[in-house]
LUMKOL-311388 format. One record per atom (N, C-alpha, C): residue in three letters; atom name; y, x negated, z. Coordinates in steps of 0.2 Angstrom, whole numbers, plus 5000, padded with zeros to 4 digits. Each point is the difference from the previous one (the first is absolute). Layout:
BEGIN
<atom lomi="ALA" gugu="CA" py="Y" px="X" pz="Z"/>
...
# end
This chain:
BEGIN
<atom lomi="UNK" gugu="N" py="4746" px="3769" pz="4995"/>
<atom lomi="UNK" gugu="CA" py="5005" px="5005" pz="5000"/>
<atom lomi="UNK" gugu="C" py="5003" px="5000" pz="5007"/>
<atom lomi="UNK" gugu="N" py="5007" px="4999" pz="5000"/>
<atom lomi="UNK" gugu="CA" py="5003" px="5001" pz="5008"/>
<atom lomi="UNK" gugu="C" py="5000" px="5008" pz="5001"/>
<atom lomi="UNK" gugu="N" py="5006" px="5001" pz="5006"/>
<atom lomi="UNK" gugu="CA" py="4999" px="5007" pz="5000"/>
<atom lomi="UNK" gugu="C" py="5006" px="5003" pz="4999"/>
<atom lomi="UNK" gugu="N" py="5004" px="4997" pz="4997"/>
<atom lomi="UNK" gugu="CA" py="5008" px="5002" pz="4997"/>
<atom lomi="UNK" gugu="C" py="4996" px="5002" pz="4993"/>
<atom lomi="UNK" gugu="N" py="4996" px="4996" pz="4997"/>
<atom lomi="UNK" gugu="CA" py="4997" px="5000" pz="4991"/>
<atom lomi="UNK" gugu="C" py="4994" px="5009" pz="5002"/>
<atom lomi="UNK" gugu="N" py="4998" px="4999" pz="5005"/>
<atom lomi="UNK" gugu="CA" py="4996" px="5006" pz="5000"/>
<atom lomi="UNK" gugu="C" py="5005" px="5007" pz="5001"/>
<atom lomi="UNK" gugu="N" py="5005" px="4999" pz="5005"/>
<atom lomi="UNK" gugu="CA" py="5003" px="5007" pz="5000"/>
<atom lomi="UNK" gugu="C" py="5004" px="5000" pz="4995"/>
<atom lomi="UNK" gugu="N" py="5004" px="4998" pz="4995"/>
<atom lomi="UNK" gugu="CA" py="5002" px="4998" pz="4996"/>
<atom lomi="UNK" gugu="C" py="4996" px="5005" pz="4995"/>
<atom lomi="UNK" gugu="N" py="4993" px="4999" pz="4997"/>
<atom lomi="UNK" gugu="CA" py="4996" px="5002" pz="4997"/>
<atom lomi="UNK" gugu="C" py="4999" px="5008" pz="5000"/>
<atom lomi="UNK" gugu="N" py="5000" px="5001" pz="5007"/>
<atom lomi="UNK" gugu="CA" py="4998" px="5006" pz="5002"/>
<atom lomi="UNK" gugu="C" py="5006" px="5004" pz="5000"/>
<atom lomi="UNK" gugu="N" py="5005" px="4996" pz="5001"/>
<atom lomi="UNK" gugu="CA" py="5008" px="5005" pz="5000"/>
<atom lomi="UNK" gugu="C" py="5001" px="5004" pz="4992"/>
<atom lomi="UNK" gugu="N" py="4999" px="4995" pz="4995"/>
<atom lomi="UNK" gugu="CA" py="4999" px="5000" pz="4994"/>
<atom lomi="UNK" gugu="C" py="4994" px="5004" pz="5000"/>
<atom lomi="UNK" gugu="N" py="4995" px="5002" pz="4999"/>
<atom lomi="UNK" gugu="CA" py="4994" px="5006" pz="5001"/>
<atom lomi="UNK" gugu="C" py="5003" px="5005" pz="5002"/>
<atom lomi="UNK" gugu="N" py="5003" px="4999" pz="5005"/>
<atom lomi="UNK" gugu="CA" py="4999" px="5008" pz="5004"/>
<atom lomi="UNK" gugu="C" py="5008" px="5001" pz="4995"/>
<atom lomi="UNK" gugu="N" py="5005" px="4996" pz="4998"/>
<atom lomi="UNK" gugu="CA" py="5005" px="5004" pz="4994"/>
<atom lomi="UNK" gugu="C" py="4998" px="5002" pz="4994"/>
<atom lomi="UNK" gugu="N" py="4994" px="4995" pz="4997"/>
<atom lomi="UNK" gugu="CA" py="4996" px="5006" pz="4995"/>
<atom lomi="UNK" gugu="C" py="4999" px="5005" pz="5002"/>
<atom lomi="UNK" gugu="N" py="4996" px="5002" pz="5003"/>
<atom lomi="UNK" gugu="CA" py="4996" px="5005" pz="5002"/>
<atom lomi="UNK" gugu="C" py="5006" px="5005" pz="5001"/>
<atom lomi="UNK" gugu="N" py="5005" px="5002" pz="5004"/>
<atom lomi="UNK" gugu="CA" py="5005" px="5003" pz="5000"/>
<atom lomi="UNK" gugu="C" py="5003" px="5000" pz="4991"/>
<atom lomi="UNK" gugu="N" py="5000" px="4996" pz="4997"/>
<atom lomi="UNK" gugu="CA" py="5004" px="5001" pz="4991"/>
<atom lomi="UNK" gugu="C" py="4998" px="5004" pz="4999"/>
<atom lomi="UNK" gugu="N" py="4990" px="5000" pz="5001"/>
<atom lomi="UNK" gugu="CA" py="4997" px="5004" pz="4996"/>
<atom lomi="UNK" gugu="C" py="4999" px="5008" pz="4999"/>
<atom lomi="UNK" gugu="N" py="5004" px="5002" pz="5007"/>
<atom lomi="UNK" gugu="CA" py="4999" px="5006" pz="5001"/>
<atom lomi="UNK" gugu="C" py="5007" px="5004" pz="4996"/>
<atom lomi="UNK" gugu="N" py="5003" px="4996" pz="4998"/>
<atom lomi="UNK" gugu="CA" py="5008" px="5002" pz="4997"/>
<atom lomi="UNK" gugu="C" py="4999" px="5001" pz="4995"/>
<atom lomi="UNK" gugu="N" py="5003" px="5007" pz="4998"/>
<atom lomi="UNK" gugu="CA" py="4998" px="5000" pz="4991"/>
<atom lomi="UNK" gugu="C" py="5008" px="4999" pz="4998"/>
<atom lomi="UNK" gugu="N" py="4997" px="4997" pz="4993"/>
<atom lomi="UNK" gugu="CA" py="5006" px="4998" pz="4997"/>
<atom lomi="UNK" gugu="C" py="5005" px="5002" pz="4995"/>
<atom lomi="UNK" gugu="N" py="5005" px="4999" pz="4997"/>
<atom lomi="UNK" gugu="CA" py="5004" px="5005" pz="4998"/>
<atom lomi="UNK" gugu="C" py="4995" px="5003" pz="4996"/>
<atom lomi="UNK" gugu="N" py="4998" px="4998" pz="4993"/>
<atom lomi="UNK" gugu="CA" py="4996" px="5003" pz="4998"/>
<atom lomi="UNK" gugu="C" py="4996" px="5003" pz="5000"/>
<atom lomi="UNK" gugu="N" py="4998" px="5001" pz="5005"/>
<atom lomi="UNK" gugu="CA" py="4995" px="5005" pz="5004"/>
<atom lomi="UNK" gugu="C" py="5003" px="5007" pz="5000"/>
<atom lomi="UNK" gugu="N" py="5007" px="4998" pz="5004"/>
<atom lomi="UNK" gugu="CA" py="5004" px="5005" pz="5003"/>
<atom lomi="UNK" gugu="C" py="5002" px="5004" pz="4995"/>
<atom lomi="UNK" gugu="N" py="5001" px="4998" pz="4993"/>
<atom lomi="UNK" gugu="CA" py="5004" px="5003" pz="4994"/>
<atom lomi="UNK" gugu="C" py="4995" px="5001" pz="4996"/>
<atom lomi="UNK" gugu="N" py="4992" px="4999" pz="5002"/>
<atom lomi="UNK" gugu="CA" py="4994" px="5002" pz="4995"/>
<atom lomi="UNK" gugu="C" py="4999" px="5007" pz="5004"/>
<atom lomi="UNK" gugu="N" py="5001" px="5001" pz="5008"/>
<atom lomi="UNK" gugu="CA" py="4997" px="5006" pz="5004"/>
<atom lomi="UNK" gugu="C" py="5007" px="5006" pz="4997"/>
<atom lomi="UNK" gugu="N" py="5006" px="4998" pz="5002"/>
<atom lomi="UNK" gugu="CA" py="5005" px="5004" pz="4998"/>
<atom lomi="UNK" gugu="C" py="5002" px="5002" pz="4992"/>
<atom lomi="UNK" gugu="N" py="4996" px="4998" pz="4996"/>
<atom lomi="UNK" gugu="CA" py="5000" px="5001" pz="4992"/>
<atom lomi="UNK" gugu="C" py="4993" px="5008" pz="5001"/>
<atom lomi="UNK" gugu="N" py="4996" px="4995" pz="5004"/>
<atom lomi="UNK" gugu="CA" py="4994" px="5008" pz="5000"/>
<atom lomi="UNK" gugu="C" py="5002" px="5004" pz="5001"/>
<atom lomi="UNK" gugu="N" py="5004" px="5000" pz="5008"/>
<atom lomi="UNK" gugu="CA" py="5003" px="5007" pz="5001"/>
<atom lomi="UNK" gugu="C" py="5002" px="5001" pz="4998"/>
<atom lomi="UNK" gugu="N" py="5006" px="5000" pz="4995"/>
<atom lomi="UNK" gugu="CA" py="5003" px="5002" pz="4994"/>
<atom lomi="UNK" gugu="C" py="5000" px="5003" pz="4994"/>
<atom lomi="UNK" gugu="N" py="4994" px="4997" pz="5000"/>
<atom lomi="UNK" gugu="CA" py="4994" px="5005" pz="4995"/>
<atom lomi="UNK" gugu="C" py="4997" px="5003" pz="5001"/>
<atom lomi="UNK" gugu="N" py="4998" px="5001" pz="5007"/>
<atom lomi="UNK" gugu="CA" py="4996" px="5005" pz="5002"/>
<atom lomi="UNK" gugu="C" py="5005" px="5007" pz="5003"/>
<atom lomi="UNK" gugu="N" py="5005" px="4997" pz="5000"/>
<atom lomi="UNK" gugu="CA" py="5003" px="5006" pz="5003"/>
<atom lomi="UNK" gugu="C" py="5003" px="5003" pz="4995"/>
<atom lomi="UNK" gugu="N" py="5003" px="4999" pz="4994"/>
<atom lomi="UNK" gugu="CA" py="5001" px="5002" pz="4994"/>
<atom lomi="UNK" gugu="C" py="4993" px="5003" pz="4998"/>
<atom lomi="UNK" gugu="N" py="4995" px="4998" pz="4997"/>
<atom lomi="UNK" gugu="CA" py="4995" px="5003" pz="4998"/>
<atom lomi="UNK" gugu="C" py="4999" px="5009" pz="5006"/>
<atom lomi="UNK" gugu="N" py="5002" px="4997" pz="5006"/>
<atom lomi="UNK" gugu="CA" py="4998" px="5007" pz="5004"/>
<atom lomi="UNK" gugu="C" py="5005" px="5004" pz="4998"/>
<atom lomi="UNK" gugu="N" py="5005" px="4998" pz="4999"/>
<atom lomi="UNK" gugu="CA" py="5006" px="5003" pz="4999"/>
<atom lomi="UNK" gugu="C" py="5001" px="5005" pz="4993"/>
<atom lomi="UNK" gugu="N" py="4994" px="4997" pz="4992"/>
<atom lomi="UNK" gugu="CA" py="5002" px="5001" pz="4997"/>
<atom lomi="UNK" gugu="C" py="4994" px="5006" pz="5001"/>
<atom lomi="UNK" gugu="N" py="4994" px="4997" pz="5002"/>
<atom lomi="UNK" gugu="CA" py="4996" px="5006" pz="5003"/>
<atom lomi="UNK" gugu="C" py="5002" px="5009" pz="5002"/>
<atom lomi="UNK" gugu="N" py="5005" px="4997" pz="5005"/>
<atom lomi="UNK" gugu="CA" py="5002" px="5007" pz="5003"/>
<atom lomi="UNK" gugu="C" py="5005" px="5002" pz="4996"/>
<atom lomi="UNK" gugu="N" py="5005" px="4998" pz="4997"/>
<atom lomi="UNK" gugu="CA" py="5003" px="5003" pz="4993"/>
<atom lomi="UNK" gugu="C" py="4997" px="5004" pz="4996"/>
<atom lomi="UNK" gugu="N" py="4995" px="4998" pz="4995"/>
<atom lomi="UNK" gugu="CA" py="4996" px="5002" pz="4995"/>
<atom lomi="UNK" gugu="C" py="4994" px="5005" pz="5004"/>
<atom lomi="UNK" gugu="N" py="4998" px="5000" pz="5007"/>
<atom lomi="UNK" gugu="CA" py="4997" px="5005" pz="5002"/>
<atom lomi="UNK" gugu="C" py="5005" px="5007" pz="5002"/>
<atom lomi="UNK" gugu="N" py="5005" px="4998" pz="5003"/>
<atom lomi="UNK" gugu="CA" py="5004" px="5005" pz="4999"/>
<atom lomi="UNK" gugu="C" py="5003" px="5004" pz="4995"/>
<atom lomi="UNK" gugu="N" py="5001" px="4996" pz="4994"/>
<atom lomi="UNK" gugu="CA" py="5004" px="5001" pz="4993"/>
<atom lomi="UNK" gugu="C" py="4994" px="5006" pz="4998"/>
<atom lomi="UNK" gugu="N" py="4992" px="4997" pz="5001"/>
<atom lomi="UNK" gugu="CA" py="4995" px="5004" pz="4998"/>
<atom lomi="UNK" gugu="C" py="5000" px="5006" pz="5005"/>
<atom lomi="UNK" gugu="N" py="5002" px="5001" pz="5005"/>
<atom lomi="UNK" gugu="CA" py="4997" px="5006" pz="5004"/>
<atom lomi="UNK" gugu="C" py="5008" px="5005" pz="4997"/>
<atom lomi="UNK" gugu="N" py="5007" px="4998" pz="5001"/>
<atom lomi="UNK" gugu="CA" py="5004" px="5005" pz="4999"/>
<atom lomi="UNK" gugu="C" py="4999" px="5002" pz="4990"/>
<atom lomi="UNK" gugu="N" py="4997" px="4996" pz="4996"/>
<atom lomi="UNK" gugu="CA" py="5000" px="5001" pz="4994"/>
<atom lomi="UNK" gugu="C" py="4993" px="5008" pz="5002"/>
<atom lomi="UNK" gugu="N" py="4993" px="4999" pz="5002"/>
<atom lomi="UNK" gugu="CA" py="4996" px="5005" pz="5000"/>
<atom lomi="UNK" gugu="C" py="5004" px="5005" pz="5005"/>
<atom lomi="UNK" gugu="N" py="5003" px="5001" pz="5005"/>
<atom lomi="UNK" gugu="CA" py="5004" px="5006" pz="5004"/>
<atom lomi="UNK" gugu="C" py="5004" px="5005" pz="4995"/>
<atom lomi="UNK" gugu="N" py="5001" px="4994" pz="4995"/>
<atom lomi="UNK" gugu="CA" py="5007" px="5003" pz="4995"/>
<atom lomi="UNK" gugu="C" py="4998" px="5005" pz="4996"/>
<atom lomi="UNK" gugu="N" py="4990" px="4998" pz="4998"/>
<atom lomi="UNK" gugu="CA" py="4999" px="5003" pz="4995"/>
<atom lomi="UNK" gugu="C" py="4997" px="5007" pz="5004"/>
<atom lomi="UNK" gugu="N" py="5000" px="4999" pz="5006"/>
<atom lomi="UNK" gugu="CA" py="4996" px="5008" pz="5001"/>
<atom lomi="UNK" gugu="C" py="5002" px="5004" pz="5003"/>
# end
């Protein structure tokens, strides 16, 4: 191996290793789909606990 062939080798390592840290579209559109359900779920949460508390003020 010369030393064009070895840093060569090494350039290409050290750019995987940099890919690897990147997430992919997929990724990005799996984390923002959770959010969106988890913020909806919160959301429907706080509705139906409010819906619940002015309905029992109502009766008393």
């Amino acid at each position: 191996m010369d030393k064009n062939e070895l840093i060569r080798l090494a350039a290409n390592r050290a750019q995987e290793s940099l890919q690897g840290g990147k997430l992919k579209g997929k990724a990005w559109i799996a984390i923002a789909v959770a959010g969106v359900v988890l913020l909806l779920g919160f959301l429907a949460y706080r509705l139906i606990l409010i819906e619940l508390v002015t309905r029992l003020s109502d009766h008393h």
